[in-house]
C-alpha positions, 0 to 999 in steps of 0.5 A: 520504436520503429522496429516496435511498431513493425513487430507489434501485429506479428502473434509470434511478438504477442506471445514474447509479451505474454511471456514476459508479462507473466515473468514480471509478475502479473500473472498469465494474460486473458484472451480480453488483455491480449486481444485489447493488445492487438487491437490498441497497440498498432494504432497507437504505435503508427500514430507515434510513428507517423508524428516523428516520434519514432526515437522516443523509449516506449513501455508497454504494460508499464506496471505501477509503482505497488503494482496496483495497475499497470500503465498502457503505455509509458513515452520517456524522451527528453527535454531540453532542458534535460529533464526527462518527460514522461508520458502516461498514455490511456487507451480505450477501445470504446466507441462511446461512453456516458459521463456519470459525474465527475469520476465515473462514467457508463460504458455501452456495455454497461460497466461503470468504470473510472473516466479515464482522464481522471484515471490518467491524471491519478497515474501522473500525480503519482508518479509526480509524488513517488520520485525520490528527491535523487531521480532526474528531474521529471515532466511528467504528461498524460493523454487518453487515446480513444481510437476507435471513437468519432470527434463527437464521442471523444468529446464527451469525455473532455473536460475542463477542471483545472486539474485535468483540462491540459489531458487531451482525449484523442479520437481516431481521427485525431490520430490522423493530424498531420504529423507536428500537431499530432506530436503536440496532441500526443503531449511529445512535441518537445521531446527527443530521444533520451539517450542510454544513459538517460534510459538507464537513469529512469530505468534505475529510479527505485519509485518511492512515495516523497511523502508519508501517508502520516504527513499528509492526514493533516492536508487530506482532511482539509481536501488537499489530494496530493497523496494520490490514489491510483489503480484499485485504490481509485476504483474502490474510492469512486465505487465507495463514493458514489454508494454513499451518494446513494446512502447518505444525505449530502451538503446541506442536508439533501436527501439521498435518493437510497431507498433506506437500508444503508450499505456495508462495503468491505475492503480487504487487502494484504500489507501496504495495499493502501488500505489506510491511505484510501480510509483516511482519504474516504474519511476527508470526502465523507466530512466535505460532502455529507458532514451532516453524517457526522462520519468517524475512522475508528480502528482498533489499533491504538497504535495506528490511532495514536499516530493519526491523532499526533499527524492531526494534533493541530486539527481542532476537530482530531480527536473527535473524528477518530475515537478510541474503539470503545466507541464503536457502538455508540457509534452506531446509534450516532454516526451516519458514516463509519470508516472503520481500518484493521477490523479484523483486530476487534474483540470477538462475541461468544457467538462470532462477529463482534457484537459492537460490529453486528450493531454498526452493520444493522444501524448505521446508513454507510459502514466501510470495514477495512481487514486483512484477514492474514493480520489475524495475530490473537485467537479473540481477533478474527473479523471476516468478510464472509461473516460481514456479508452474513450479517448484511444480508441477515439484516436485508443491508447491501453489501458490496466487496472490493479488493485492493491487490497493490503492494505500496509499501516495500519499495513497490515489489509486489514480488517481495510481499508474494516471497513473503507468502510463499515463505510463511504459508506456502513453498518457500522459494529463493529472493532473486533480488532483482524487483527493486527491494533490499533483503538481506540477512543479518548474522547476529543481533549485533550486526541487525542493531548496527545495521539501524544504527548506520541507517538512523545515523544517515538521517533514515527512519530505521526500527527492530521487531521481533516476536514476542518471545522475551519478558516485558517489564511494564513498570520501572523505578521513578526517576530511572533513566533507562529501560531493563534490558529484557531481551536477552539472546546468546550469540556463539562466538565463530572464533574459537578463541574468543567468548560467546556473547550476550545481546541484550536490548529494551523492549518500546516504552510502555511510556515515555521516558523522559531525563528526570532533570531536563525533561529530555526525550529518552525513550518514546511511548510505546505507540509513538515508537515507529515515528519518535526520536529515539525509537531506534534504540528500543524493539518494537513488537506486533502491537507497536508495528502493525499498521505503520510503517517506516524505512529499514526494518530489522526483523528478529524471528524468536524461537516460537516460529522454526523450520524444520525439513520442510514446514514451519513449527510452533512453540508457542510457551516460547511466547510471553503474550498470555493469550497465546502461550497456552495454545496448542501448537497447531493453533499458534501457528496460524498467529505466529505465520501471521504476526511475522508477516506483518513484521517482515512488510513494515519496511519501505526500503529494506528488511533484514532478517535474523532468526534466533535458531540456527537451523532456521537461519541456514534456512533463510540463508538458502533462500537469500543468497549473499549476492542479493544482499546491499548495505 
């Protein structure tokens, strides 16, 4: 760190940092990210310095697990112990601040922003919840640097929550401290210089959440906050909460101080951007401090919905706080809340946006729409955020935009969600394999199936897509054991001498199957596939996959979606889904793009790919290379 902080004034050093920050990903720094570089960076590494800290590993710009916000200093050293401590360093050029309530405060400027304590204490719960149970063992702090700041300004900031009272907020002159208690008020005091291995071994951690969102729905509805929010999630959750404490009635029935014509906020994000978590988050804050609003998470997948009622099924209150779509527009009349997540899945009116939606949007006090317009997979599907924001100001609602930009999902590589884009809708590049997820290829469908099996069998949760392009027989004999195998793909045999081979496969129940004299599970419904025993053994489809997520995902591209020289084409009476297969190939292709996007960015840990036309499949092999490929 000595050599760092000798460097870091040299513009010569800030232009490597500019380089680099732009090669991981987060684009090309602002005049304002690198002048708060230069400003924040030396009084910080001086201070470190100067507290004996000088051996401690120090990471700028550390980028978050999904890449929803990057850190602006990581201390790693090492306890006794032997455990490694980590510390989470905020720091604010501010001189001064006011404290609007207990997460947001208004800077001199004007911007209302997260307090930072709580900013900070979001990023040490997440990295205390995203430790695989096989990384070192962590301690991790956090501390917010105010350098610039009196005593008396810092102080304003302090606070004394349980949850936080052990951040310090340092002022500048804190930073003067003589050097044991400046390396206490730095949260290091205890901290020695970790060692390559040790570096190595928090190098290597490949960040992943200890818990799923659909194990904690339960504990999040009764106020447990253990699945944090962090980056954009937590800015778009204290924005949400403070425009409902401008719209909605409080705890007990208090008046909110709004001035009547309620609020739409809309909250786009691509796949594994948190969307889902800060809803049902939204939802549980919704219910604590403005019950009197009756609020409610409608979505239109009956899939994800499935999943939220069986993560709540001992919540006496479940099936009423999250009611089918067809509720919507008595939900409009009823509710004063409204959560609403994959609204570009609801049916369209002849005239554009849902006439349910349009209803919502015009009645009810606090409406917040979640969508991915690139999760648009039907051609009677399509909610947009332009038409919201027409419809609002049509109807003289307010109408506030947020934008969730992480990438939770997918071991936190937005690298690999930004391959997936260029792959579907932009120029298709090759996977370089270093940002921390496993992409491979798989050559046959028999290799993927063994592939899931392996996986399931190590005790991980494993499943096969694929596009929608074989039969499905809904209906089969009472009392069958089994389920028609209807998919059917022909693998040419590589030898010669030996035959080609047919792989055939079940398409998730349409309901659960049960053995007929045990009542033992053999198959799980359909909605249930992603989460239930068993569902490794059947292939899941758009419908059953959008939303949810799970370990090792095997995608299976079907013949409606090819390569061919240099673009992607459609087919589109390839497709078995009737409110497609008629569509003329331009119109397909949007959906087709689409629904494989969603496909390939279901799994958290690893995806491999198989496509059932030859050309395609050398093309995907140009772009995997072997080499990047594991397991």
């Amino acid at each position: 760190m000595g050599e760092l902080a000798a460097r870091v004034g040299d513009p010569a050093f800030l232009k490597q940092c500019a380089v680099r920050y732009t090669a991981a990903g987060f684009g090309v720094p602002g005049e304002a990210e690198v002048r708060s570089w230069r400003n924040s960076w030396p009084p910080l590494l001086r201070a470190l310095v100067r507290a004996g800290l000088s051996d401690l590993w120090v990471y700028l710009e550390y980028g978050t697990p999904g890449g929803g916000r990057r850190l602006d200093a990581m201390l790693v050293g090492t306890k006794a112990d032997g455990a490694l401590g980590l510390v989470v360093v905020e720091l604010k050029q501010w001189h001064s601040c006011r404290v609007l309530d207990a997460g947001r405060v208004l800077r001199k400027d004007g911007v209302v922003t997260a307090h930072p304590v709580f900013q900070v204490a979001a990023y040490r719960s997440f990295f205390q919840h995203w430790r695989p149970a096989r990384a070192p063992r962590l301690d991790v702090r956090a501390v917010v640097v105010l350098h610039n700041a009196s005593p008396e300004e810092a102080a304003v900031l302090r606070l004394g929550a349980p949850a936080v009272a052990d951040i310090p907020v340092l002022s500048g002159a804190d930073l003067s401290a003589p050097a044991d208690d400046l390396a206490a008020l730095l949260r290091a005091g205890d901290l020695a210089a970790p060692d390559a291995a040790r570096r190595a071994a928090f190098e290597g951690i490949r960040w992943e959440p200890s818990s799923r969102l659909l194990d904690q729905v339960g504990s999040v509805l009764e106020g447990n906050s253990a699945f944090a929010l962090v980056g954009d999630q937590q800015d778009a959750f204290l924005q949400i909460r403070a425009t409902a404490a401008l719209h909605l009635p409080g705890r007990g029935g208090s008046t909110a101080p709004g001035d009547g014509t309620g609020a739409v906020i809309t909250v786009r994000g691509g796949p594994g951007s948190g969307k889902t978590a800060l809803a049902v988050r939204l939802l549980g804050h919704l219910m604590r401090h403005h019950p009197t609003t009756r609020p409610r998470f409608i979505t239109p997948s009956g899939t994800l919905r499935a999943h939220l009622l069986d993560a709540v099924s001992g919540h006496s209150a479940a099936r009423e706080l999250f009611p089918g779509i067809g509720y919507l527009r008595a939900a409009a009349r009823q509710a004063g809340a409204l959560v609403i997540d994959e609204a570009q899945r609801i049916k369209r009116g002849a005239h554009g946006l849902p006439p349910d939606l349009a209803a919502v949007i015009e009645h009810v006090p606090l409406a917040v729409v979640f969508l991915d317009e690139r999760q648009i997979i039907r051609p009677d599907e399509g909610t947009t955020v332009e038409e919201i924001h027409a419809a609002a100001q049509h109807l003289g609602r307010t109408h506030h935009h947020l934008e969730l930009t992480g990438a939770f999902r997918c071991a936190g590589s937005a690298s690999y969600t930004a391959w997936v884009d260029a792959l579907l809708y932009g120029t298709p590049r090759p996977w370089n394999g270093h940002t921390g997820y496993d992409l491979g290829i798989a050559d046959d469908p028999f290799q993927l199936q063994q592939w899931v099996e392996q996986a399931t069998a190590a005790g991980h949760t494993a499943r096969t897509t694929a596009g929608f392009c074989w039969p499905w027989t809904r209906n089969r004999p009472r009392g069958a054991t089994t389920l028609p195998l209807d998919i059917t793909i022909d693998v040419p045999s590589t030898d010669p001498a030996a035959p080609d081979r047919t792989w055939r496969a079940a398409w998730n129940a349409a309901s659960a199957l049960t053995h007929p004299a045990d009542g033992r599970p053999l198959a799980p419904h359909n909605q249930l596939w992603a989460t239930h025993t068993g569902g490794h053994q059947q292939i899941g489809c758009i419908y059953t996959a959008q939303g949810l997520e799970y370990r090792d995902a095997g995608v299976i591209i079907g013949p409606d979606l090819t390569w061919n020289d240099d673009h992607w084409e459609a087919h589109p009476h390839h497709s078995r889904d009737e409110t497609l297969r008629h569509l003329p190939p331009d119109q397909y292709l949007r959906y087709a793009l689409n629904t494989y996007r969603v496909l390939l960015t279901r799994g958290t840990h690893t995806t491999r790919i198989h496509s059932t036309h030859p050309t395609t499949q050398h093309k995907l092999h140009t772009l995997i290379h072997p080499t990047s490929q594991t397991g």
